[in-house]
VEXGUDREN-626060 format. One record per residue: residue number from 1; residue in three letters; x, y, z of N, C-alpha, C, CB in turn. Coordinates in nm, 2 decimals. Glycine has a CB too. Layout:
BEGIN
nr/rest/neast/nnorth/nup/caeast/canorth/caup/ceast/cnorth/cup/cbeast/cbnorth/cbup
NUM/ALA/X/Y/Z/X/Y/Z/X/Y/Z/X/Y/Z
...
This chain:
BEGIN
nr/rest/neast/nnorth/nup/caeast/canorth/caup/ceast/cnorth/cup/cbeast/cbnorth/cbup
1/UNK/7.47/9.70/8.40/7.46/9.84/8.36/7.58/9.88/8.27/7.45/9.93/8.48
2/UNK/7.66/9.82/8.21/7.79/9.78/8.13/7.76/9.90/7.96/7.78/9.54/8.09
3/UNK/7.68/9.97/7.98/7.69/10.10/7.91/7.75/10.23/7.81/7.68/10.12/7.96
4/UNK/7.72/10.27/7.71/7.82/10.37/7.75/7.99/10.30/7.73/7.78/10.41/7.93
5/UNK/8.10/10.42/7.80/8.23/10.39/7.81/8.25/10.32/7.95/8.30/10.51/7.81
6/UNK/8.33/10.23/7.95/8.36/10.16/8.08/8.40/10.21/8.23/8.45/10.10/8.06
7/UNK/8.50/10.31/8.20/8.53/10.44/8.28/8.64/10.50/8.19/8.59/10.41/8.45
8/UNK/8.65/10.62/8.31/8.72/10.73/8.21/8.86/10.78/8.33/8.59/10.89/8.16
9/UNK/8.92/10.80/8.26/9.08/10.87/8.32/9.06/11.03/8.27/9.25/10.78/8.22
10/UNK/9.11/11.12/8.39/9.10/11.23/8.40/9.17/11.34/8.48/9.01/11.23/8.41
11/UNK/9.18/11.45/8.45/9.23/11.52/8.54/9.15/11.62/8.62/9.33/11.57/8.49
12/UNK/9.19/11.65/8.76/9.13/11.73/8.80/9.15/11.90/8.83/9.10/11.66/8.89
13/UNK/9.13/11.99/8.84/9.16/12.11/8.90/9.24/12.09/9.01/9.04/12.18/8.93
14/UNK/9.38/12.13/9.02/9.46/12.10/9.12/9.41/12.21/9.23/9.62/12.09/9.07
15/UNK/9.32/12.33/9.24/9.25/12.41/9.31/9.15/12.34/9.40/9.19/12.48/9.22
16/UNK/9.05/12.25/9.33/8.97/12.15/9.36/9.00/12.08/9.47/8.96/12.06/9.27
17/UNK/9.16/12.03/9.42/9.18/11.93/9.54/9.27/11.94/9.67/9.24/11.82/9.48
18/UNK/9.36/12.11/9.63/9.38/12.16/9.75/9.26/12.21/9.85/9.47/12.26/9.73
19/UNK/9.16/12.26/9.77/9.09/12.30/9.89/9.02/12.20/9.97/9.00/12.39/9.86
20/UNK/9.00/12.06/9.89/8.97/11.93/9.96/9.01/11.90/10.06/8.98/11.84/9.92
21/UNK/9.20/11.87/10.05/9.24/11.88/10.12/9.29/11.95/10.25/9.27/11.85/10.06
22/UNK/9.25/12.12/10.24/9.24/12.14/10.35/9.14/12.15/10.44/9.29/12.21/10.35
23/UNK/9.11/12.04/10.40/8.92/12.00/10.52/8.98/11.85/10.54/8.68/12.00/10.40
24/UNK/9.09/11.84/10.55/9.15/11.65/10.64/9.16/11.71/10.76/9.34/11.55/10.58
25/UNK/9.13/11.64/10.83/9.21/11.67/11.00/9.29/11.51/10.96/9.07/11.68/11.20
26/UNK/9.37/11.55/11.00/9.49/11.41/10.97/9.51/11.33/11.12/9.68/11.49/10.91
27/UNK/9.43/11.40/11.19/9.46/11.36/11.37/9.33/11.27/11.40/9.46/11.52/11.50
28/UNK/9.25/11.26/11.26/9.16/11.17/11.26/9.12/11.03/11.16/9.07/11.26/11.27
29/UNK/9.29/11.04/11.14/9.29/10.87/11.05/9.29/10.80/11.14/9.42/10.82/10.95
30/UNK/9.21/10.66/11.07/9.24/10.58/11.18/9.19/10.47/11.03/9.15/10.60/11.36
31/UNK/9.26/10.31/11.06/9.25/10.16/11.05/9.10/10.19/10.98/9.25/10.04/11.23
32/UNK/9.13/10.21/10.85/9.01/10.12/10.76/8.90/10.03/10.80/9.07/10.04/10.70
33/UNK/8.80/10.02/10.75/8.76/9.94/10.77/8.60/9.89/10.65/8.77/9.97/10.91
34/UNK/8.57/9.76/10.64/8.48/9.71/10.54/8.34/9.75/10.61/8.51/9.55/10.49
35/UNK/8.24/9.81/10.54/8.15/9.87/10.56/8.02/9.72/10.57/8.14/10.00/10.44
36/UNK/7.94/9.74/10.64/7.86/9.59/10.64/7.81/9.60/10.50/7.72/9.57/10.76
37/UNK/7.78/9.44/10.48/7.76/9.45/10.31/7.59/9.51/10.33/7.77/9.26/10.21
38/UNK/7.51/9.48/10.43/7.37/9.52/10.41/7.39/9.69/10.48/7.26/9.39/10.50
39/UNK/7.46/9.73/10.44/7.46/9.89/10.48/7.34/9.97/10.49/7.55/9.97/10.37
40/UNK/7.29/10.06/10.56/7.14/10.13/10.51/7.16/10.28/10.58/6.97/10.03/10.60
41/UNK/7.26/10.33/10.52/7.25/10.50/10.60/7.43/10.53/10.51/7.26/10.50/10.85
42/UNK/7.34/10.63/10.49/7.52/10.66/10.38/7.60/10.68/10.52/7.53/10.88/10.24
43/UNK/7.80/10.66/10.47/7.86/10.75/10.59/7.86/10.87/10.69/7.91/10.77/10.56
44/UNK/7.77/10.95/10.61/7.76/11.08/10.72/7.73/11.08/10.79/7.71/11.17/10.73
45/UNK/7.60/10.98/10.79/7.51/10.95/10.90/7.54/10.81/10.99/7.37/10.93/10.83
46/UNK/7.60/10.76/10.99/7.68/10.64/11.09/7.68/10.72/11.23/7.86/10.59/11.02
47/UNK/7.59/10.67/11.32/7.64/10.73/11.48/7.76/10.65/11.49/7.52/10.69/11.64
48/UNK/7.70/10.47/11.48/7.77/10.38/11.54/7.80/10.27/11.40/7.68/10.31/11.67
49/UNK/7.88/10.31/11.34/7.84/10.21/11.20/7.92/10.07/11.24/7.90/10.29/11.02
50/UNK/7.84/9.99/11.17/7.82/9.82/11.18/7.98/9.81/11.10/7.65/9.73/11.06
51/UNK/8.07/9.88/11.07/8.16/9.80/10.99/8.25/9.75/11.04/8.21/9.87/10.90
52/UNK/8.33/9.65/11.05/8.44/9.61/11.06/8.57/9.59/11.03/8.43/9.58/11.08
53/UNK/8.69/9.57/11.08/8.80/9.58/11.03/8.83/9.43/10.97/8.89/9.64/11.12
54/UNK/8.89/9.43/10.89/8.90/9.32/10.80/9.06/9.29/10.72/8.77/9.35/10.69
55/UNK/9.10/9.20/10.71/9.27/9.17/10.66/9.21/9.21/10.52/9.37/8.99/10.67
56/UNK/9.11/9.24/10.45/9.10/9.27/10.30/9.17/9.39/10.27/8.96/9.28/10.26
57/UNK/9.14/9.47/10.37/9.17/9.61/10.40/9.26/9.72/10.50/9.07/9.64/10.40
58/UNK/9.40/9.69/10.46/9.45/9.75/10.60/9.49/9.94/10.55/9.63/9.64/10.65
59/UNK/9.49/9.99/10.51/9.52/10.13/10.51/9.42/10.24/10.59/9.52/10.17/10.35
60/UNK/9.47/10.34/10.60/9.43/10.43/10.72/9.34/10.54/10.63/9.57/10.51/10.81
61/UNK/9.23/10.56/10.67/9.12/10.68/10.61/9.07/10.76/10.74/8.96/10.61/10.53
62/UNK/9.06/10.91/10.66/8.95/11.02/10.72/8.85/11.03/10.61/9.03/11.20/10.76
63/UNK/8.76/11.14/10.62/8.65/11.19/10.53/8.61/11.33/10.54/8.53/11.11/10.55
64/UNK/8.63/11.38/10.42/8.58/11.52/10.43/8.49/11.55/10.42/8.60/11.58/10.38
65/UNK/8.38/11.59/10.53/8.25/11.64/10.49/8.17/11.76/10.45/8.20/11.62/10.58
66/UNK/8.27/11.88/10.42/8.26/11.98/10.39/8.16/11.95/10.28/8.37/12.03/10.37
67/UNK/8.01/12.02/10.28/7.89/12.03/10.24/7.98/12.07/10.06/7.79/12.16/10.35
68/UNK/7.97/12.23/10.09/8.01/12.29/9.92/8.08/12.19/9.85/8.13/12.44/9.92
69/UNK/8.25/12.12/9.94/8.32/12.11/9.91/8.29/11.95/9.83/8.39/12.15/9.99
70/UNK/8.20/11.85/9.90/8.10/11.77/9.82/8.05/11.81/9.73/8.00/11.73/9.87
71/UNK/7.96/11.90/9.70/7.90/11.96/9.55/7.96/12.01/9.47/7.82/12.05/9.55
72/UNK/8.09/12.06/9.52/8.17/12.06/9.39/8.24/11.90/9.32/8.29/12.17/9.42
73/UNK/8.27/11.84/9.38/8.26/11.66/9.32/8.15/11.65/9.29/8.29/11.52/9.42
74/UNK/8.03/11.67/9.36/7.91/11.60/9.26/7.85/11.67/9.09/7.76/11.59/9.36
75/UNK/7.88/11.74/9.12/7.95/11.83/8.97/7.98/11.79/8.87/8.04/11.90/8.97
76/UNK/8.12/11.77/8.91/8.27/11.73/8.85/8.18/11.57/8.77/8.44/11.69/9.03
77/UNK/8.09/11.51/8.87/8.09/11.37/8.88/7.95/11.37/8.74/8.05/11.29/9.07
78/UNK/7.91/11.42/8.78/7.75/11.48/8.67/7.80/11.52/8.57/7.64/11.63/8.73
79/UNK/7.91/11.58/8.54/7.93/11.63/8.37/7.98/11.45/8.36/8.09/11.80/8.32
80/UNK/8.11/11.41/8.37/8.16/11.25/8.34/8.03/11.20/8.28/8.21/11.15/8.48
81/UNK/7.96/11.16/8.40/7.86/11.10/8.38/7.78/11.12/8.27/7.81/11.11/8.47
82/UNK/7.73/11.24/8.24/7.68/11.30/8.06/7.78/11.29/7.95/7.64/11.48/8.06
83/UNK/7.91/11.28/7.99/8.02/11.28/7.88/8.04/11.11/7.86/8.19/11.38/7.93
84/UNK/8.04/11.05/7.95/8.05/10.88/7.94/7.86/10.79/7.86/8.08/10.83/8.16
85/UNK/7.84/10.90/7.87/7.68/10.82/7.80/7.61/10.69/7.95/7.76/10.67/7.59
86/UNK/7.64/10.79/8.05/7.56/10.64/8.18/7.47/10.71/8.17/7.62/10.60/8.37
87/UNK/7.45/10.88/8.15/7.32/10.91/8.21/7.24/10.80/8.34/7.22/10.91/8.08
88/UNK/7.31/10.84/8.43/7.25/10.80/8.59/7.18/10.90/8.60/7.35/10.77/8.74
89/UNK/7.05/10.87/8.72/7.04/10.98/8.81/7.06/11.03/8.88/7.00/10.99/8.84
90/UNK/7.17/11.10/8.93/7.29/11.13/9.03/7.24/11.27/9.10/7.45/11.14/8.95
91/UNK/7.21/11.23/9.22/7.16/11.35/9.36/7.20/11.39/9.46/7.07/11.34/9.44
92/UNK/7.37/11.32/9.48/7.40/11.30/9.63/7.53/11.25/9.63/7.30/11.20/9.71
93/UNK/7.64/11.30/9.68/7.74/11.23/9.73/7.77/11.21/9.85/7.82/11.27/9.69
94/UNK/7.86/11.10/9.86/7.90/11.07/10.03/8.02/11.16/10.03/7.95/10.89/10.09
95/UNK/8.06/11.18/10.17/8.19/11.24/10.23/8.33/11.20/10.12/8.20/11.16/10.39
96/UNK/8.38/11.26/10.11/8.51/11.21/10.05/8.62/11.17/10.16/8.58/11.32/9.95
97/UNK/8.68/11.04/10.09/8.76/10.99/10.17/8.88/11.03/10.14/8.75/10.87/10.17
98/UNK/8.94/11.02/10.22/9.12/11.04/10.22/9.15/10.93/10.27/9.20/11.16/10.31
99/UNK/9.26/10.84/10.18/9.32/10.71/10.19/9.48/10.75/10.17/9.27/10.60/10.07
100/UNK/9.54/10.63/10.27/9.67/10.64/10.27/9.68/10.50/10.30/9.73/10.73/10.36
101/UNK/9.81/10.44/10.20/9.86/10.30/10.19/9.98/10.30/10.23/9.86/10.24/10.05
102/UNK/10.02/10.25/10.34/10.16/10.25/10.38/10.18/10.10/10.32/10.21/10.27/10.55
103/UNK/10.35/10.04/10.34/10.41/9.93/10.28/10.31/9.81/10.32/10.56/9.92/10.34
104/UNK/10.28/9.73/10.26/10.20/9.62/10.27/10.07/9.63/10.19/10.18/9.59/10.41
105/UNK/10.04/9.76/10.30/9.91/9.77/10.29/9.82/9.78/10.15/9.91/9.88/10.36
106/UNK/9.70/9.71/10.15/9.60/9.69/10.02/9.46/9.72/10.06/9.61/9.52/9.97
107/UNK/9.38/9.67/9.97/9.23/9.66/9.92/9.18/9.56/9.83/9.21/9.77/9.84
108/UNK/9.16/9.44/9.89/9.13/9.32/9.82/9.01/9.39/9.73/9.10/9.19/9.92
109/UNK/8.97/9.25/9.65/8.84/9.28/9.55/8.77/9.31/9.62/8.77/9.19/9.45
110/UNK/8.67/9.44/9.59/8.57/9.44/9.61/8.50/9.50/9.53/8.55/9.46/9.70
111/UNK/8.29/9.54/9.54/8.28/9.63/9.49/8.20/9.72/9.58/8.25/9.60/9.37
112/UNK/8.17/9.88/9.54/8.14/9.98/9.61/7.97/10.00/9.67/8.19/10.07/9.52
113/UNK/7.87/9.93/9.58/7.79/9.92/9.58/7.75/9.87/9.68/7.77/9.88/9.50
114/UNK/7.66/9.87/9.77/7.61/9.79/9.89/7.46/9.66/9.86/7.56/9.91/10.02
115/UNK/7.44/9.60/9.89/7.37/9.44/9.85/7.15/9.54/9.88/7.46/9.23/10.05
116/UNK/7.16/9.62/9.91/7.05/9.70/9.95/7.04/9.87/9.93/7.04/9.68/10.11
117/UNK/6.92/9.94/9.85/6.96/10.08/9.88/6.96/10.10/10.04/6.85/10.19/9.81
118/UNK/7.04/10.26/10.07/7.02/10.32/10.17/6.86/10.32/10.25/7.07/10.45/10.13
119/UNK/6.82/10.38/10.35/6.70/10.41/10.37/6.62/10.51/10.29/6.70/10.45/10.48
120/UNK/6.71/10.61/10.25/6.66/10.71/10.16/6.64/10.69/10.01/6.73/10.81/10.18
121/UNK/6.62/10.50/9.97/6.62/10.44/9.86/6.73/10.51/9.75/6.48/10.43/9.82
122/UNK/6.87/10.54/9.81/6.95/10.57/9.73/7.06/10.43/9.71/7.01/10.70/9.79
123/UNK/7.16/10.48/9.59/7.22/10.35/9.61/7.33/10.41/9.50/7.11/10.19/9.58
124/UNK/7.47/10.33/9.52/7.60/10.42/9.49/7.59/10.35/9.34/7.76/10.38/9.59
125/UNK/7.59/10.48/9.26/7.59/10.44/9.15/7.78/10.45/9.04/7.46/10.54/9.11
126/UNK/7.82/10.52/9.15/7.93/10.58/9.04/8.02/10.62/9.11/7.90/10.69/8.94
127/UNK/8.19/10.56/9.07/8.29/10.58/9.17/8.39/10.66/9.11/8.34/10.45/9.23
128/UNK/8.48/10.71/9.23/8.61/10.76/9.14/8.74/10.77/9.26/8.56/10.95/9.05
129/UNK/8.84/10.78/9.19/8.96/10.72/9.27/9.07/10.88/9.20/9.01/10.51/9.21
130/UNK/9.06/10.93/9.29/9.20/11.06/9.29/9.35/11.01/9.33/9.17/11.19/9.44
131/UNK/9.46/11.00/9.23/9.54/10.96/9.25/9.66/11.09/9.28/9.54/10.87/9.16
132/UNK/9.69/11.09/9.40/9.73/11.23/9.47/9.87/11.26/9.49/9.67/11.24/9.60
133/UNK/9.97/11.13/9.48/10.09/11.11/9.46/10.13/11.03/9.37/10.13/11.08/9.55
134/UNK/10.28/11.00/9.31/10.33/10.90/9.27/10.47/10.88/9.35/10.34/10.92/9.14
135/UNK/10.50/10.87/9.49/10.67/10.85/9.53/10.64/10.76/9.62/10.77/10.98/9.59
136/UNK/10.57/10.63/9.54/10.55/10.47/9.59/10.57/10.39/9.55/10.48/10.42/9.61
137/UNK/10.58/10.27/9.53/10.57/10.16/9.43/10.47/10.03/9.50/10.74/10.10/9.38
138/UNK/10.41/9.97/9.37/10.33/9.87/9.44/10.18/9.99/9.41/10.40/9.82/9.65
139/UNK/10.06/9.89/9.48/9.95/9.96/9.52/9.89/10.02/9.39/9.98/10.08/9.64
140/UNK/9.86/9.90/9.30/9.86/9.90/9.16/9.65/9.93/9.22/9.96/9.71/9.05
141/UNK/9.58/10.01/9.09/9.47/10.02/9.07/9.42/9.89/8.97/9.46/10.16/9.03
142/UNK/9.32/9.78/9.06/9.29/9.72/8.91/9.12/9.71/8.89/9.36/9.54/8.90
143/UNK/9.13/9.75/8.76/8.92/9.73/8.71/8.90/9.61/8.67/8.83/9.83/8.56
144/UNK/8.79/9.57/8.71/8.79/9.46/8.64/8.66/9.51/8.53/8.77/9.31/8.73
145/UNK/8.68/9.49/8.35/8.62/9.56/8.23/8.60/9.39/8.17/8.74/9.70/8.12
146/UNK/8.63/9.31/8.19/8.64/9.23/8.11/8.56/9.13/8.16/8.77/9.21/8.08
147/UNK/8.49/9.00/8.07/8.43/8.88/8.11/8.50/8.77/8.12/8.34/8.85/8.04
148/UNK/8.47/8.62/8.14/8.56/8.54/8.18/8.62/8.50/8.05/8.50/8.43/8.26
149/UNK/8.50/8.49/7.94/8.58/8.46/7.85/8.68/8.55/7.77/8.52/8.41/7.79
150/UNK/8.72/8.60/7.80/8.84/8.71/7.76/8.95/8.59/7.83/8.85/8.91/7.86
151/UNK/9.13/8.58/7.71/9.21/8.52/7.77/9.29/8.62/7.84/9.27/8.44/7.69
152/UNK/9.36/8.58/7.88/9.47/8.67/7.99/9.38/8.73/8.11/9.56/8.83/7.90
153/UNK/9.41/8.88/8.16/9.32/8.95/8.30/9.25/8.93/8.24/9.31/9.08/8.38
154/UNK/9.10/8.96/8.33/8.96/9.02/8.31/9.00/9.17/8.37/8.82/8.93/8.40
155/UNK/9.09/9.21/8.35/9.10/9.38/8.44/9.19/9.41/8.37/9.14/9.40/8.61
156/UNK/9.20/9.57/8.40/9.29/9.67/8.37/9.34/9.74/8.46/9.23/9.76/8.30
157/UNK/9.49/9.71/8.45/9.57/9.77/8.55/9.60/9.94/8.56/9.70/9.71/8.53
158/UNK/9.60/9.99/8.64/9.65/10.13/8.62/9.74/10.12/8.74/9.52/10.27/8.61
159/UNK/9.87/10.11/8.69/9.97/10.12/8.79/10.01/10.24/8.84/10.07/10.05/8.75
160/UNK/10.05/10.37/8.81/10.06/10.53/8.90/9.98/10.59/8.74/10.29/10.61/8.95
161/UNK/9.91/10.64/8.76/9.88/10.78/8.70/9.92/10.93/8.74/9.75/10.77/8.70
162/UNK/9.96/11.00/8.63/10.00/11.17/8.66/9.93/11.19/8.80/9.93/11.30/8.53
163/UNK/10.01/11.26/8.89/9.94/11.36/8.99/9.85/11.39/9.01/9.96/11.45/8.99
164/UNK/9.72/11.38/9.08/9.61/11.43/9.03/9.52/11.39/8.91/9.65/11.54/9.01
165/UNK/9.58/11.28/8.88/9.47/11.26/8.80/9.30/11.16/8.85/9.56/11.18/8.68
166/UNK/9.21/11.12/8.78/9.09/11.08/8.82/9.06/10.96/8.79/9.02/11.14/8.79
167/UNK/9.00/10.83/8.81/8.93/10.75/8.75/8.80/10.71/8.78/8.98/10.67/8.74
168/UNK/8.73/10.74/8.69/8.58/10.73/8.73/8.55/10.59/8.67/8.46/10.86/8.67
169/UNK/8.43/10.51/8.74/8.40/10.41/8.70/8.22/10.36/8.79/8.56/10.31/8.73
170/UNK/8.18/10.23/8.71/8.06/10.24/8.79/8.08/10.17/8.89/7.96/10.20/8.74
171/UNK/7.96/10.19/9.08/8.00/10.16/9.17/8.02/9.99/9.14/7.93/10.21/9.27
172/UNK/7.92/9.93/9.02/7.86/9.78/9.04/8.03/9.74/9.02/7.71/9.69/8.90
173/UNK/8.16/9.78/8.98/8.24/9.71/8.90/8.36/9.69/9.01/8.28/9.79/8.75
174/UNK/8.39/9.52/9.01/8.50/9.49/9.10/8.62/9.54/9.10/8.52/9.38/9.08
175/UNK/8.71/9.57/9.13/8.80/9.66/9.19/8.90/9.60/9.30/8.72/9.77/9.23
176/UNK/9.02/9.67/9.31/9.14/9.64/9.45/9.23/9.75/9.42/9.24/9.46/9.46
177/UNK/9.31/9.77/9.55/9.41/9.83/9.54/9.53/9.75/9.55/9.41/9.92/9.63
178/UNK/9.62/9.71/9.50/9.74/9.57/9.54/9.84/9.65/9.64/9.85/9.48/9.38
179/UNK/9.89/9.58/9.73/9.95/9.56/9.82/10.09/9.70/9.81/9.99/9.39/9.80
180/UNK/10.08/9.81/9.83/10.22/9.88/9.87/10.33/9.84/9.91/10.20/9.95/9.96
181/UNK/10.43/9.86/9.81/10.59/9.78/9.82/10.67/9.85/9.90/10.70/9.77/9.66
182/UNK/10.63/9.99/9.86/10.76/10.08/9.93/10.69/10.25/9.97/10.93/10.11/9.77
183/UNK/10.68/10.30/10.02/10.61/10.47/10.03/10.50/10.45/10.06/10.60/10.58/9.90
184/UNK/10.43/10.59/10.05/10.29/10.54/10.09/10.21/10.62/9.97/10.25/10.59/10.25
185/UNK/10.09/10.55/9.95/10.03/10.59/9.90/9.89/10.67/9.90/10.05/10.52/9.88
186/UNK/9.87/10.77/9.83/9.76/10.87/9.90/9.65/10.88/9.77/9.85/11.03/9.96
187/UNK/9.54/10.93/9.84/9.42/10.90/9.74/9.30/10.91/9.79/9.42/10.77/9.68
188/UNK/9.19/10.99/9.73/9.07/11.07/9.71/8.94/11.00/9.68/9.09/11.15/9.61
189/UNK/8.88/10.94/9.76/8.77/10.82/9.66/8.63/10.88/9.68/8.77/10.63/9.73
190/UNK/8.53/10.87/9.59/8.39/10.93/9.62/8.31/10.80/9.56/8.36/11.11/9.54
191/UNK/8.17/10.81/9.61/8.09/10.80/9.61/7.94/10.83/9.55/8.13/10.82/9.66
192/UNK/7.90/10.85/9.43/7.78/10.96/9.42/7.69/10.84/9.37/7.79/11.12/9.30
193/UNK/7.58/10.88/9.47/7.43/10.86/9.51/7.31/10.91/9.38/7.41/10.95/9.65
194/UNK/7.25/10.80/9.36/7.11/10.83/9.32/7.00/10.75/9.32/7.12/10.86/9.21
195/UNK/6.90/10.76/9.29/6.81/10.66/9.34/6.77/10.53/9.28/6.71/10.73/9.35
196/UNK/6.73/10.42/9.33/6.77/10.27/9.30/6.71/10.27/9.21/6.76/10.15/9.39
197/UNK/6.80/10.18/9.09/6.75/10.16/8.95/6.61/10.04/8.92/6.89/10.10/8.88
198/UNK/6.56/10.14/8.85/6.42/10.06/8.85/6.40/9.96/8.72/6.28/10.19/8.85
């Protein structure tokens, strides 16, 4: 689906993302974890979800479920999406996550997409990553944009971006967070849903 612009770097309404943030309960981070690859029920809906914890992934997440406060990201995510030329069909976002990387801690490759739509034949079309601090080092963002035959990476590093800034990208595209040297690192990730490409 290689479309269009690859992703885009952006900023967000620093309004936006205080009021996001005050829908964390922070008394409810807990140990990461990798979502089964045959997933079939967005996050909200998980009584008992199948995922497990995994050395791919050690950093600590909550999720905001604040209804409005979702629709205003799926918004945010719907104009990109018309300004990037993907035209998806985009209906639905998941919870937003709140991530925190302490020293070590990473996000091996992966990508966002799950190997099946949901039950509600949805399926993640389009990601984005809020970068909410910079007083860390390490815990480098990498895309991978590129094919094999490209010499040097197949990726693009984005090592700290301004405060607040955004990166949208599609869910199909491999991705990691590298390994936190020193601080921690904090960060906003979504999700938006639309129905599986025919």
């Amino acid at each position: 689906m290689r479309y269009g612009k690859l992703y885009k770097v952006g900023n967000v309404n620093s309004k936006l993302i205080n009021e996001s943030l005050s829908h964390i309960d922070f008394k409810q981070m807990k140990r990461a974890s990798v979502a089964d690859k045959d997933a079939k029920k967005p996050i909200d809906q998980h009584k008992k979800p199948n995922d497990i914890q995994h050395e791919m992934r050690t950093n600590s997440v909550t999720f905001i479920y604040d209804k409005t406060i979702r629709r205003r990201w799926l918004n945010v995510a719907k104009q990109v999406n018309k300004d990037l030329g993907w035209d998806f069909e985009l209906s639905d976002i998941e919870p937003i996550q709140y991530g925190e990387y302490a020293e070590s801690q990473q996000y091996a490759w992966h990508v966002d997409q799950h190997n099946q739509p949901y039950k509600n034949n949805f399926v993640r079309k389009m990601s984005f990553s809020v970068f909410l601090n910079d007083d860390y080092t390490g815990g480098e963002f990498d895309l991978e944009i590129h094919g094999p035959t490209v010499k040097g990476h197949r990726y693009k590093t984005f090592s700290k971006l301004p405060i607040n800034s955004i990166l949208f990208f599609q869910s199909d595209y491999w991705h990691r967070v590298r390994p936190v040297t020193d601080g921690v690192r904090k960060s906003m990730v979504g999700w938006v849903l639309g129905p599986k490409y025919k």
